[in-house]
N, C-alpha and C positions, 0 to 999 in steps of 0.2 A: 064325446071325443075319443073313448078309447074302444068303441066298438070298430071292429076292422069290417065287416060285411054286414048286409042287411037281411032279414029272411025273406023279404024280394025276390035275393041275387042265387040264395038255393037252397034247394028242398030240404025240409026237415029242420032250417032252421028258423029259431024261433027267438025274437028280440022281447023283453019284458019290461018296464015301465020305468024303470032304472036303469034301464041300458048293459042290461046283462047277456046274455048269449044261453040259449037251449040248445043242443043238438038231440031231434027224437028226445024229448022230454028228460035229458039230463041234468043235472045241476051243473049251474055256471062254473062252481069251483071243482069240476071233473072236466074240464078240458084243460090240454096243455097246449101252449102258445109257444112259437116259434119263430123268430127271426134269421135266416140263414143257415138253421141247425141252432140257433143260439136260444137257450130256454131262456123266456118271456113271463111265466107264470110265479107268480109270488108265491113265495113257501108257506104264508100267515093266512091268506084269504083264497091262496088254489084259483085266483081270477089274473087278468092282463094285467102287470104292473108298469106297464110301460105305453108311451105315446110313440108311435110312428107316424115322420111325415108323409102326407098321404101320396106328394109326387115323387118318394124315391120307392115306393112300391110298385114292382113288375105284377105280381101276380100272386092270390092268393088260392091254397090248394087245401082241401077240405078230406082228411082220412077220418075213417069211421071202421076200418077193421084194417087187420093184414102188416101191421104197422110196426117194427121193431119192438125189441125188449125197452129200450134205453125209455122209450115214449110212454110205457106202460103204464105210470101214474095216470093218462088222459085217458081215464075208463069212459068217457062220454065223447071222445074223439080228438084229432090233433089236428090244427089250426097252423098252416104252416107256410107261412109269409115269404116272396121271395122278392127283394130287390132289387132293383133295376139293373140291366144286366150290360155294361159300361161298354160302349161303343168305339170303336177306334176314328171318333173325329170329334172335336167340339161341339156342345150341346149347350145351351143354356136356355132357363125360363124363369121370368118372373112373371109374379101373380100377386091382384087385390092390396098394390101398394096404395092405391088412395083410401082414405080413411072415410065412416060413413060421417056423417053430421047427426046433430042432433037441433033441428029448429026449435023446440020447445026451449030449451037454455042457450042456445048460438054459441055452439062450441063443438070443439070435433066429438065424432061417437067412437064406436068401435073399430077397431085395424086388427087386419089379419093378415101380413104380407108373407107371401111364399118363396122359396129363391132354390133354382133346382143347376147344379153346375156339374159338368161331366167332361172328361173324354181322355185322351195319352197327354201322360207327364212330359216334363221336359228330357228328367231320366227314361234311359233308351227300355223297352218293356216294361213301361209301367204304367198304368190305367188309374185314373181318381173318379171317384162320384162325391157329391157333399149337397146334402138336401137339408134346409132350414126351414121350419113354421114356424113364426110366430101369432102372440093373443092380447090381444089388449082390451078389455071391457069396463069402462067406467059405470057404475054404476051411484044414481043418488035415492037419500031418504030424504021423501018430502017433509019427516016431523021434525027435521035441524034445519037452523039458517043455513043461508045460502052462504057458501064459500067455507064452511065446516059441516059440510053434510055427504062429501064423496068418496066412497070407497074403490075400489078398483082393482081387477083381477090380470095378472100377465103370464103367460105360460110362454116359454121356450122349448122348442124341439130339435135335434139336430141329428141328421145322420152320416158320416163318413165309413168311405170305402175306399179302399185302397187294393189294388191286384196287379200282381206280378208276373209273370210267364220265364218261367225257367228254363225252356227251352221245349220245342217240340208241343204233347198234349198236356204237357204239365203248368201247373200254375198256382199260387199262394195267394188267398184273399183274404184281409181284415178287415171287420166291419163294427161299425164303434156306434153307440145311440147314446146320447146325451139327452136329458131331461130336467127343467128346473121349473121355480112357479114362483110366484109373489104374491103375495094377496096385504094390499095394503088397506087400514084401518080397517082390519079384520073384525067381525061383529059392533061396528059402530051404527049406535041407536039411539033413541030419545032417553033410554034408561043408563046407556056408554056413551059420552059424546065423546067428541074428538080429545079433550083434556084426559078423561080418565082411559085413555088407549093411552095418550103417551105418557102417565104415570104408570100404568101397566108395563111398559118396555125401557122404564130408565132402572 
């Protein structure tokens, strides 16, 4: 999920087994990531520390030389994400609100709903974007009984944007990325069941 392009989409790059990013045989933590000018890259691992929803992405732009000072840490090139570029009329999209099933247990499976909302505020020159993904993944271990055997993963993502025009070619844009997770009965096993997790968290 936090790979933004594939080495499909363009030359020289290169996807590894973990889901890390080459460009021309760089190492993953020598690129610097980008969102609207706004640094993406984690200062501990030098990789993408961040989730972007994938429908408030306009367009991804791929430098490898020529590239400011400010960028200079991304010795292996800069990855530089642009988001959706806000329309003067109403837009909206939903996406993958039905959940899959899971026949084997007859219970819902996996949800992954999308929700992409755009266009002029009510205030006079003002523009909004707001792009939400979310995750939902139950998973079970067949070695516990039934009904103290499921753990379950939730990621939220969310992007707001907000743009101004002050008159004439001028204009002021903020843009805000939200990220959170949940992972419930984290490492529950035949050797952790569900009891000794919530001895673990009182």
């Amino acid at each position: 999920r936090r790979v933004l392009f594939r080495s499909t989409l363009m030359p020289g790059v290169l996807n590894d087994s973990l889901g890390g990013v080459h460009i021309h045989g760089s190492s993953s933590s020598q690129i610097r990531y980008q969102l609207d000018g706004m640094n993406l890259t984690s200062p501990e691992t030098g990789t993408l520390s961040s989730r972007i929803p994938i429908d408030s992405i306009e367009s991804v732009d791929l430098d490898m030389a020529g590239y400011s000072v400010q960028s200079g840490k991304g010795s292996g090139g800069v990855v530089k994400v642009n988001s959706q570029i806000i329309q003067n009329r109403f837009r909206w999209n939903i996406t993958d609100f039905v959940p899959g099933i899971n026949f084997k247990r007859r219970t819902l499976g996996e949800l992954s709903p999308r929700i992409s909302v755009s266009g002029p505020a009510p205030v006079q020159k003002l523009w909004f974007l707001y792009s939400g993904s979310s995750r939902y993944v139950p998973t079970y271990n067949e070695d516990l009984p039934e009904g103290r055997n499921q753990h379950n993963e939730t990621y939220i993502d969310q992007l707001g944007k907000i743009q101004w025009s002050s008159g004439g070619s001028h204009s002021i844009t903020a843009t805000v990325l939200h990220n959170s997770e949940y992972l419930g009965n984290l490492g529950l096993s035949a050797k952790q069941p569900l009891e000794e997790i919530g001895r673990a968290h009182v």
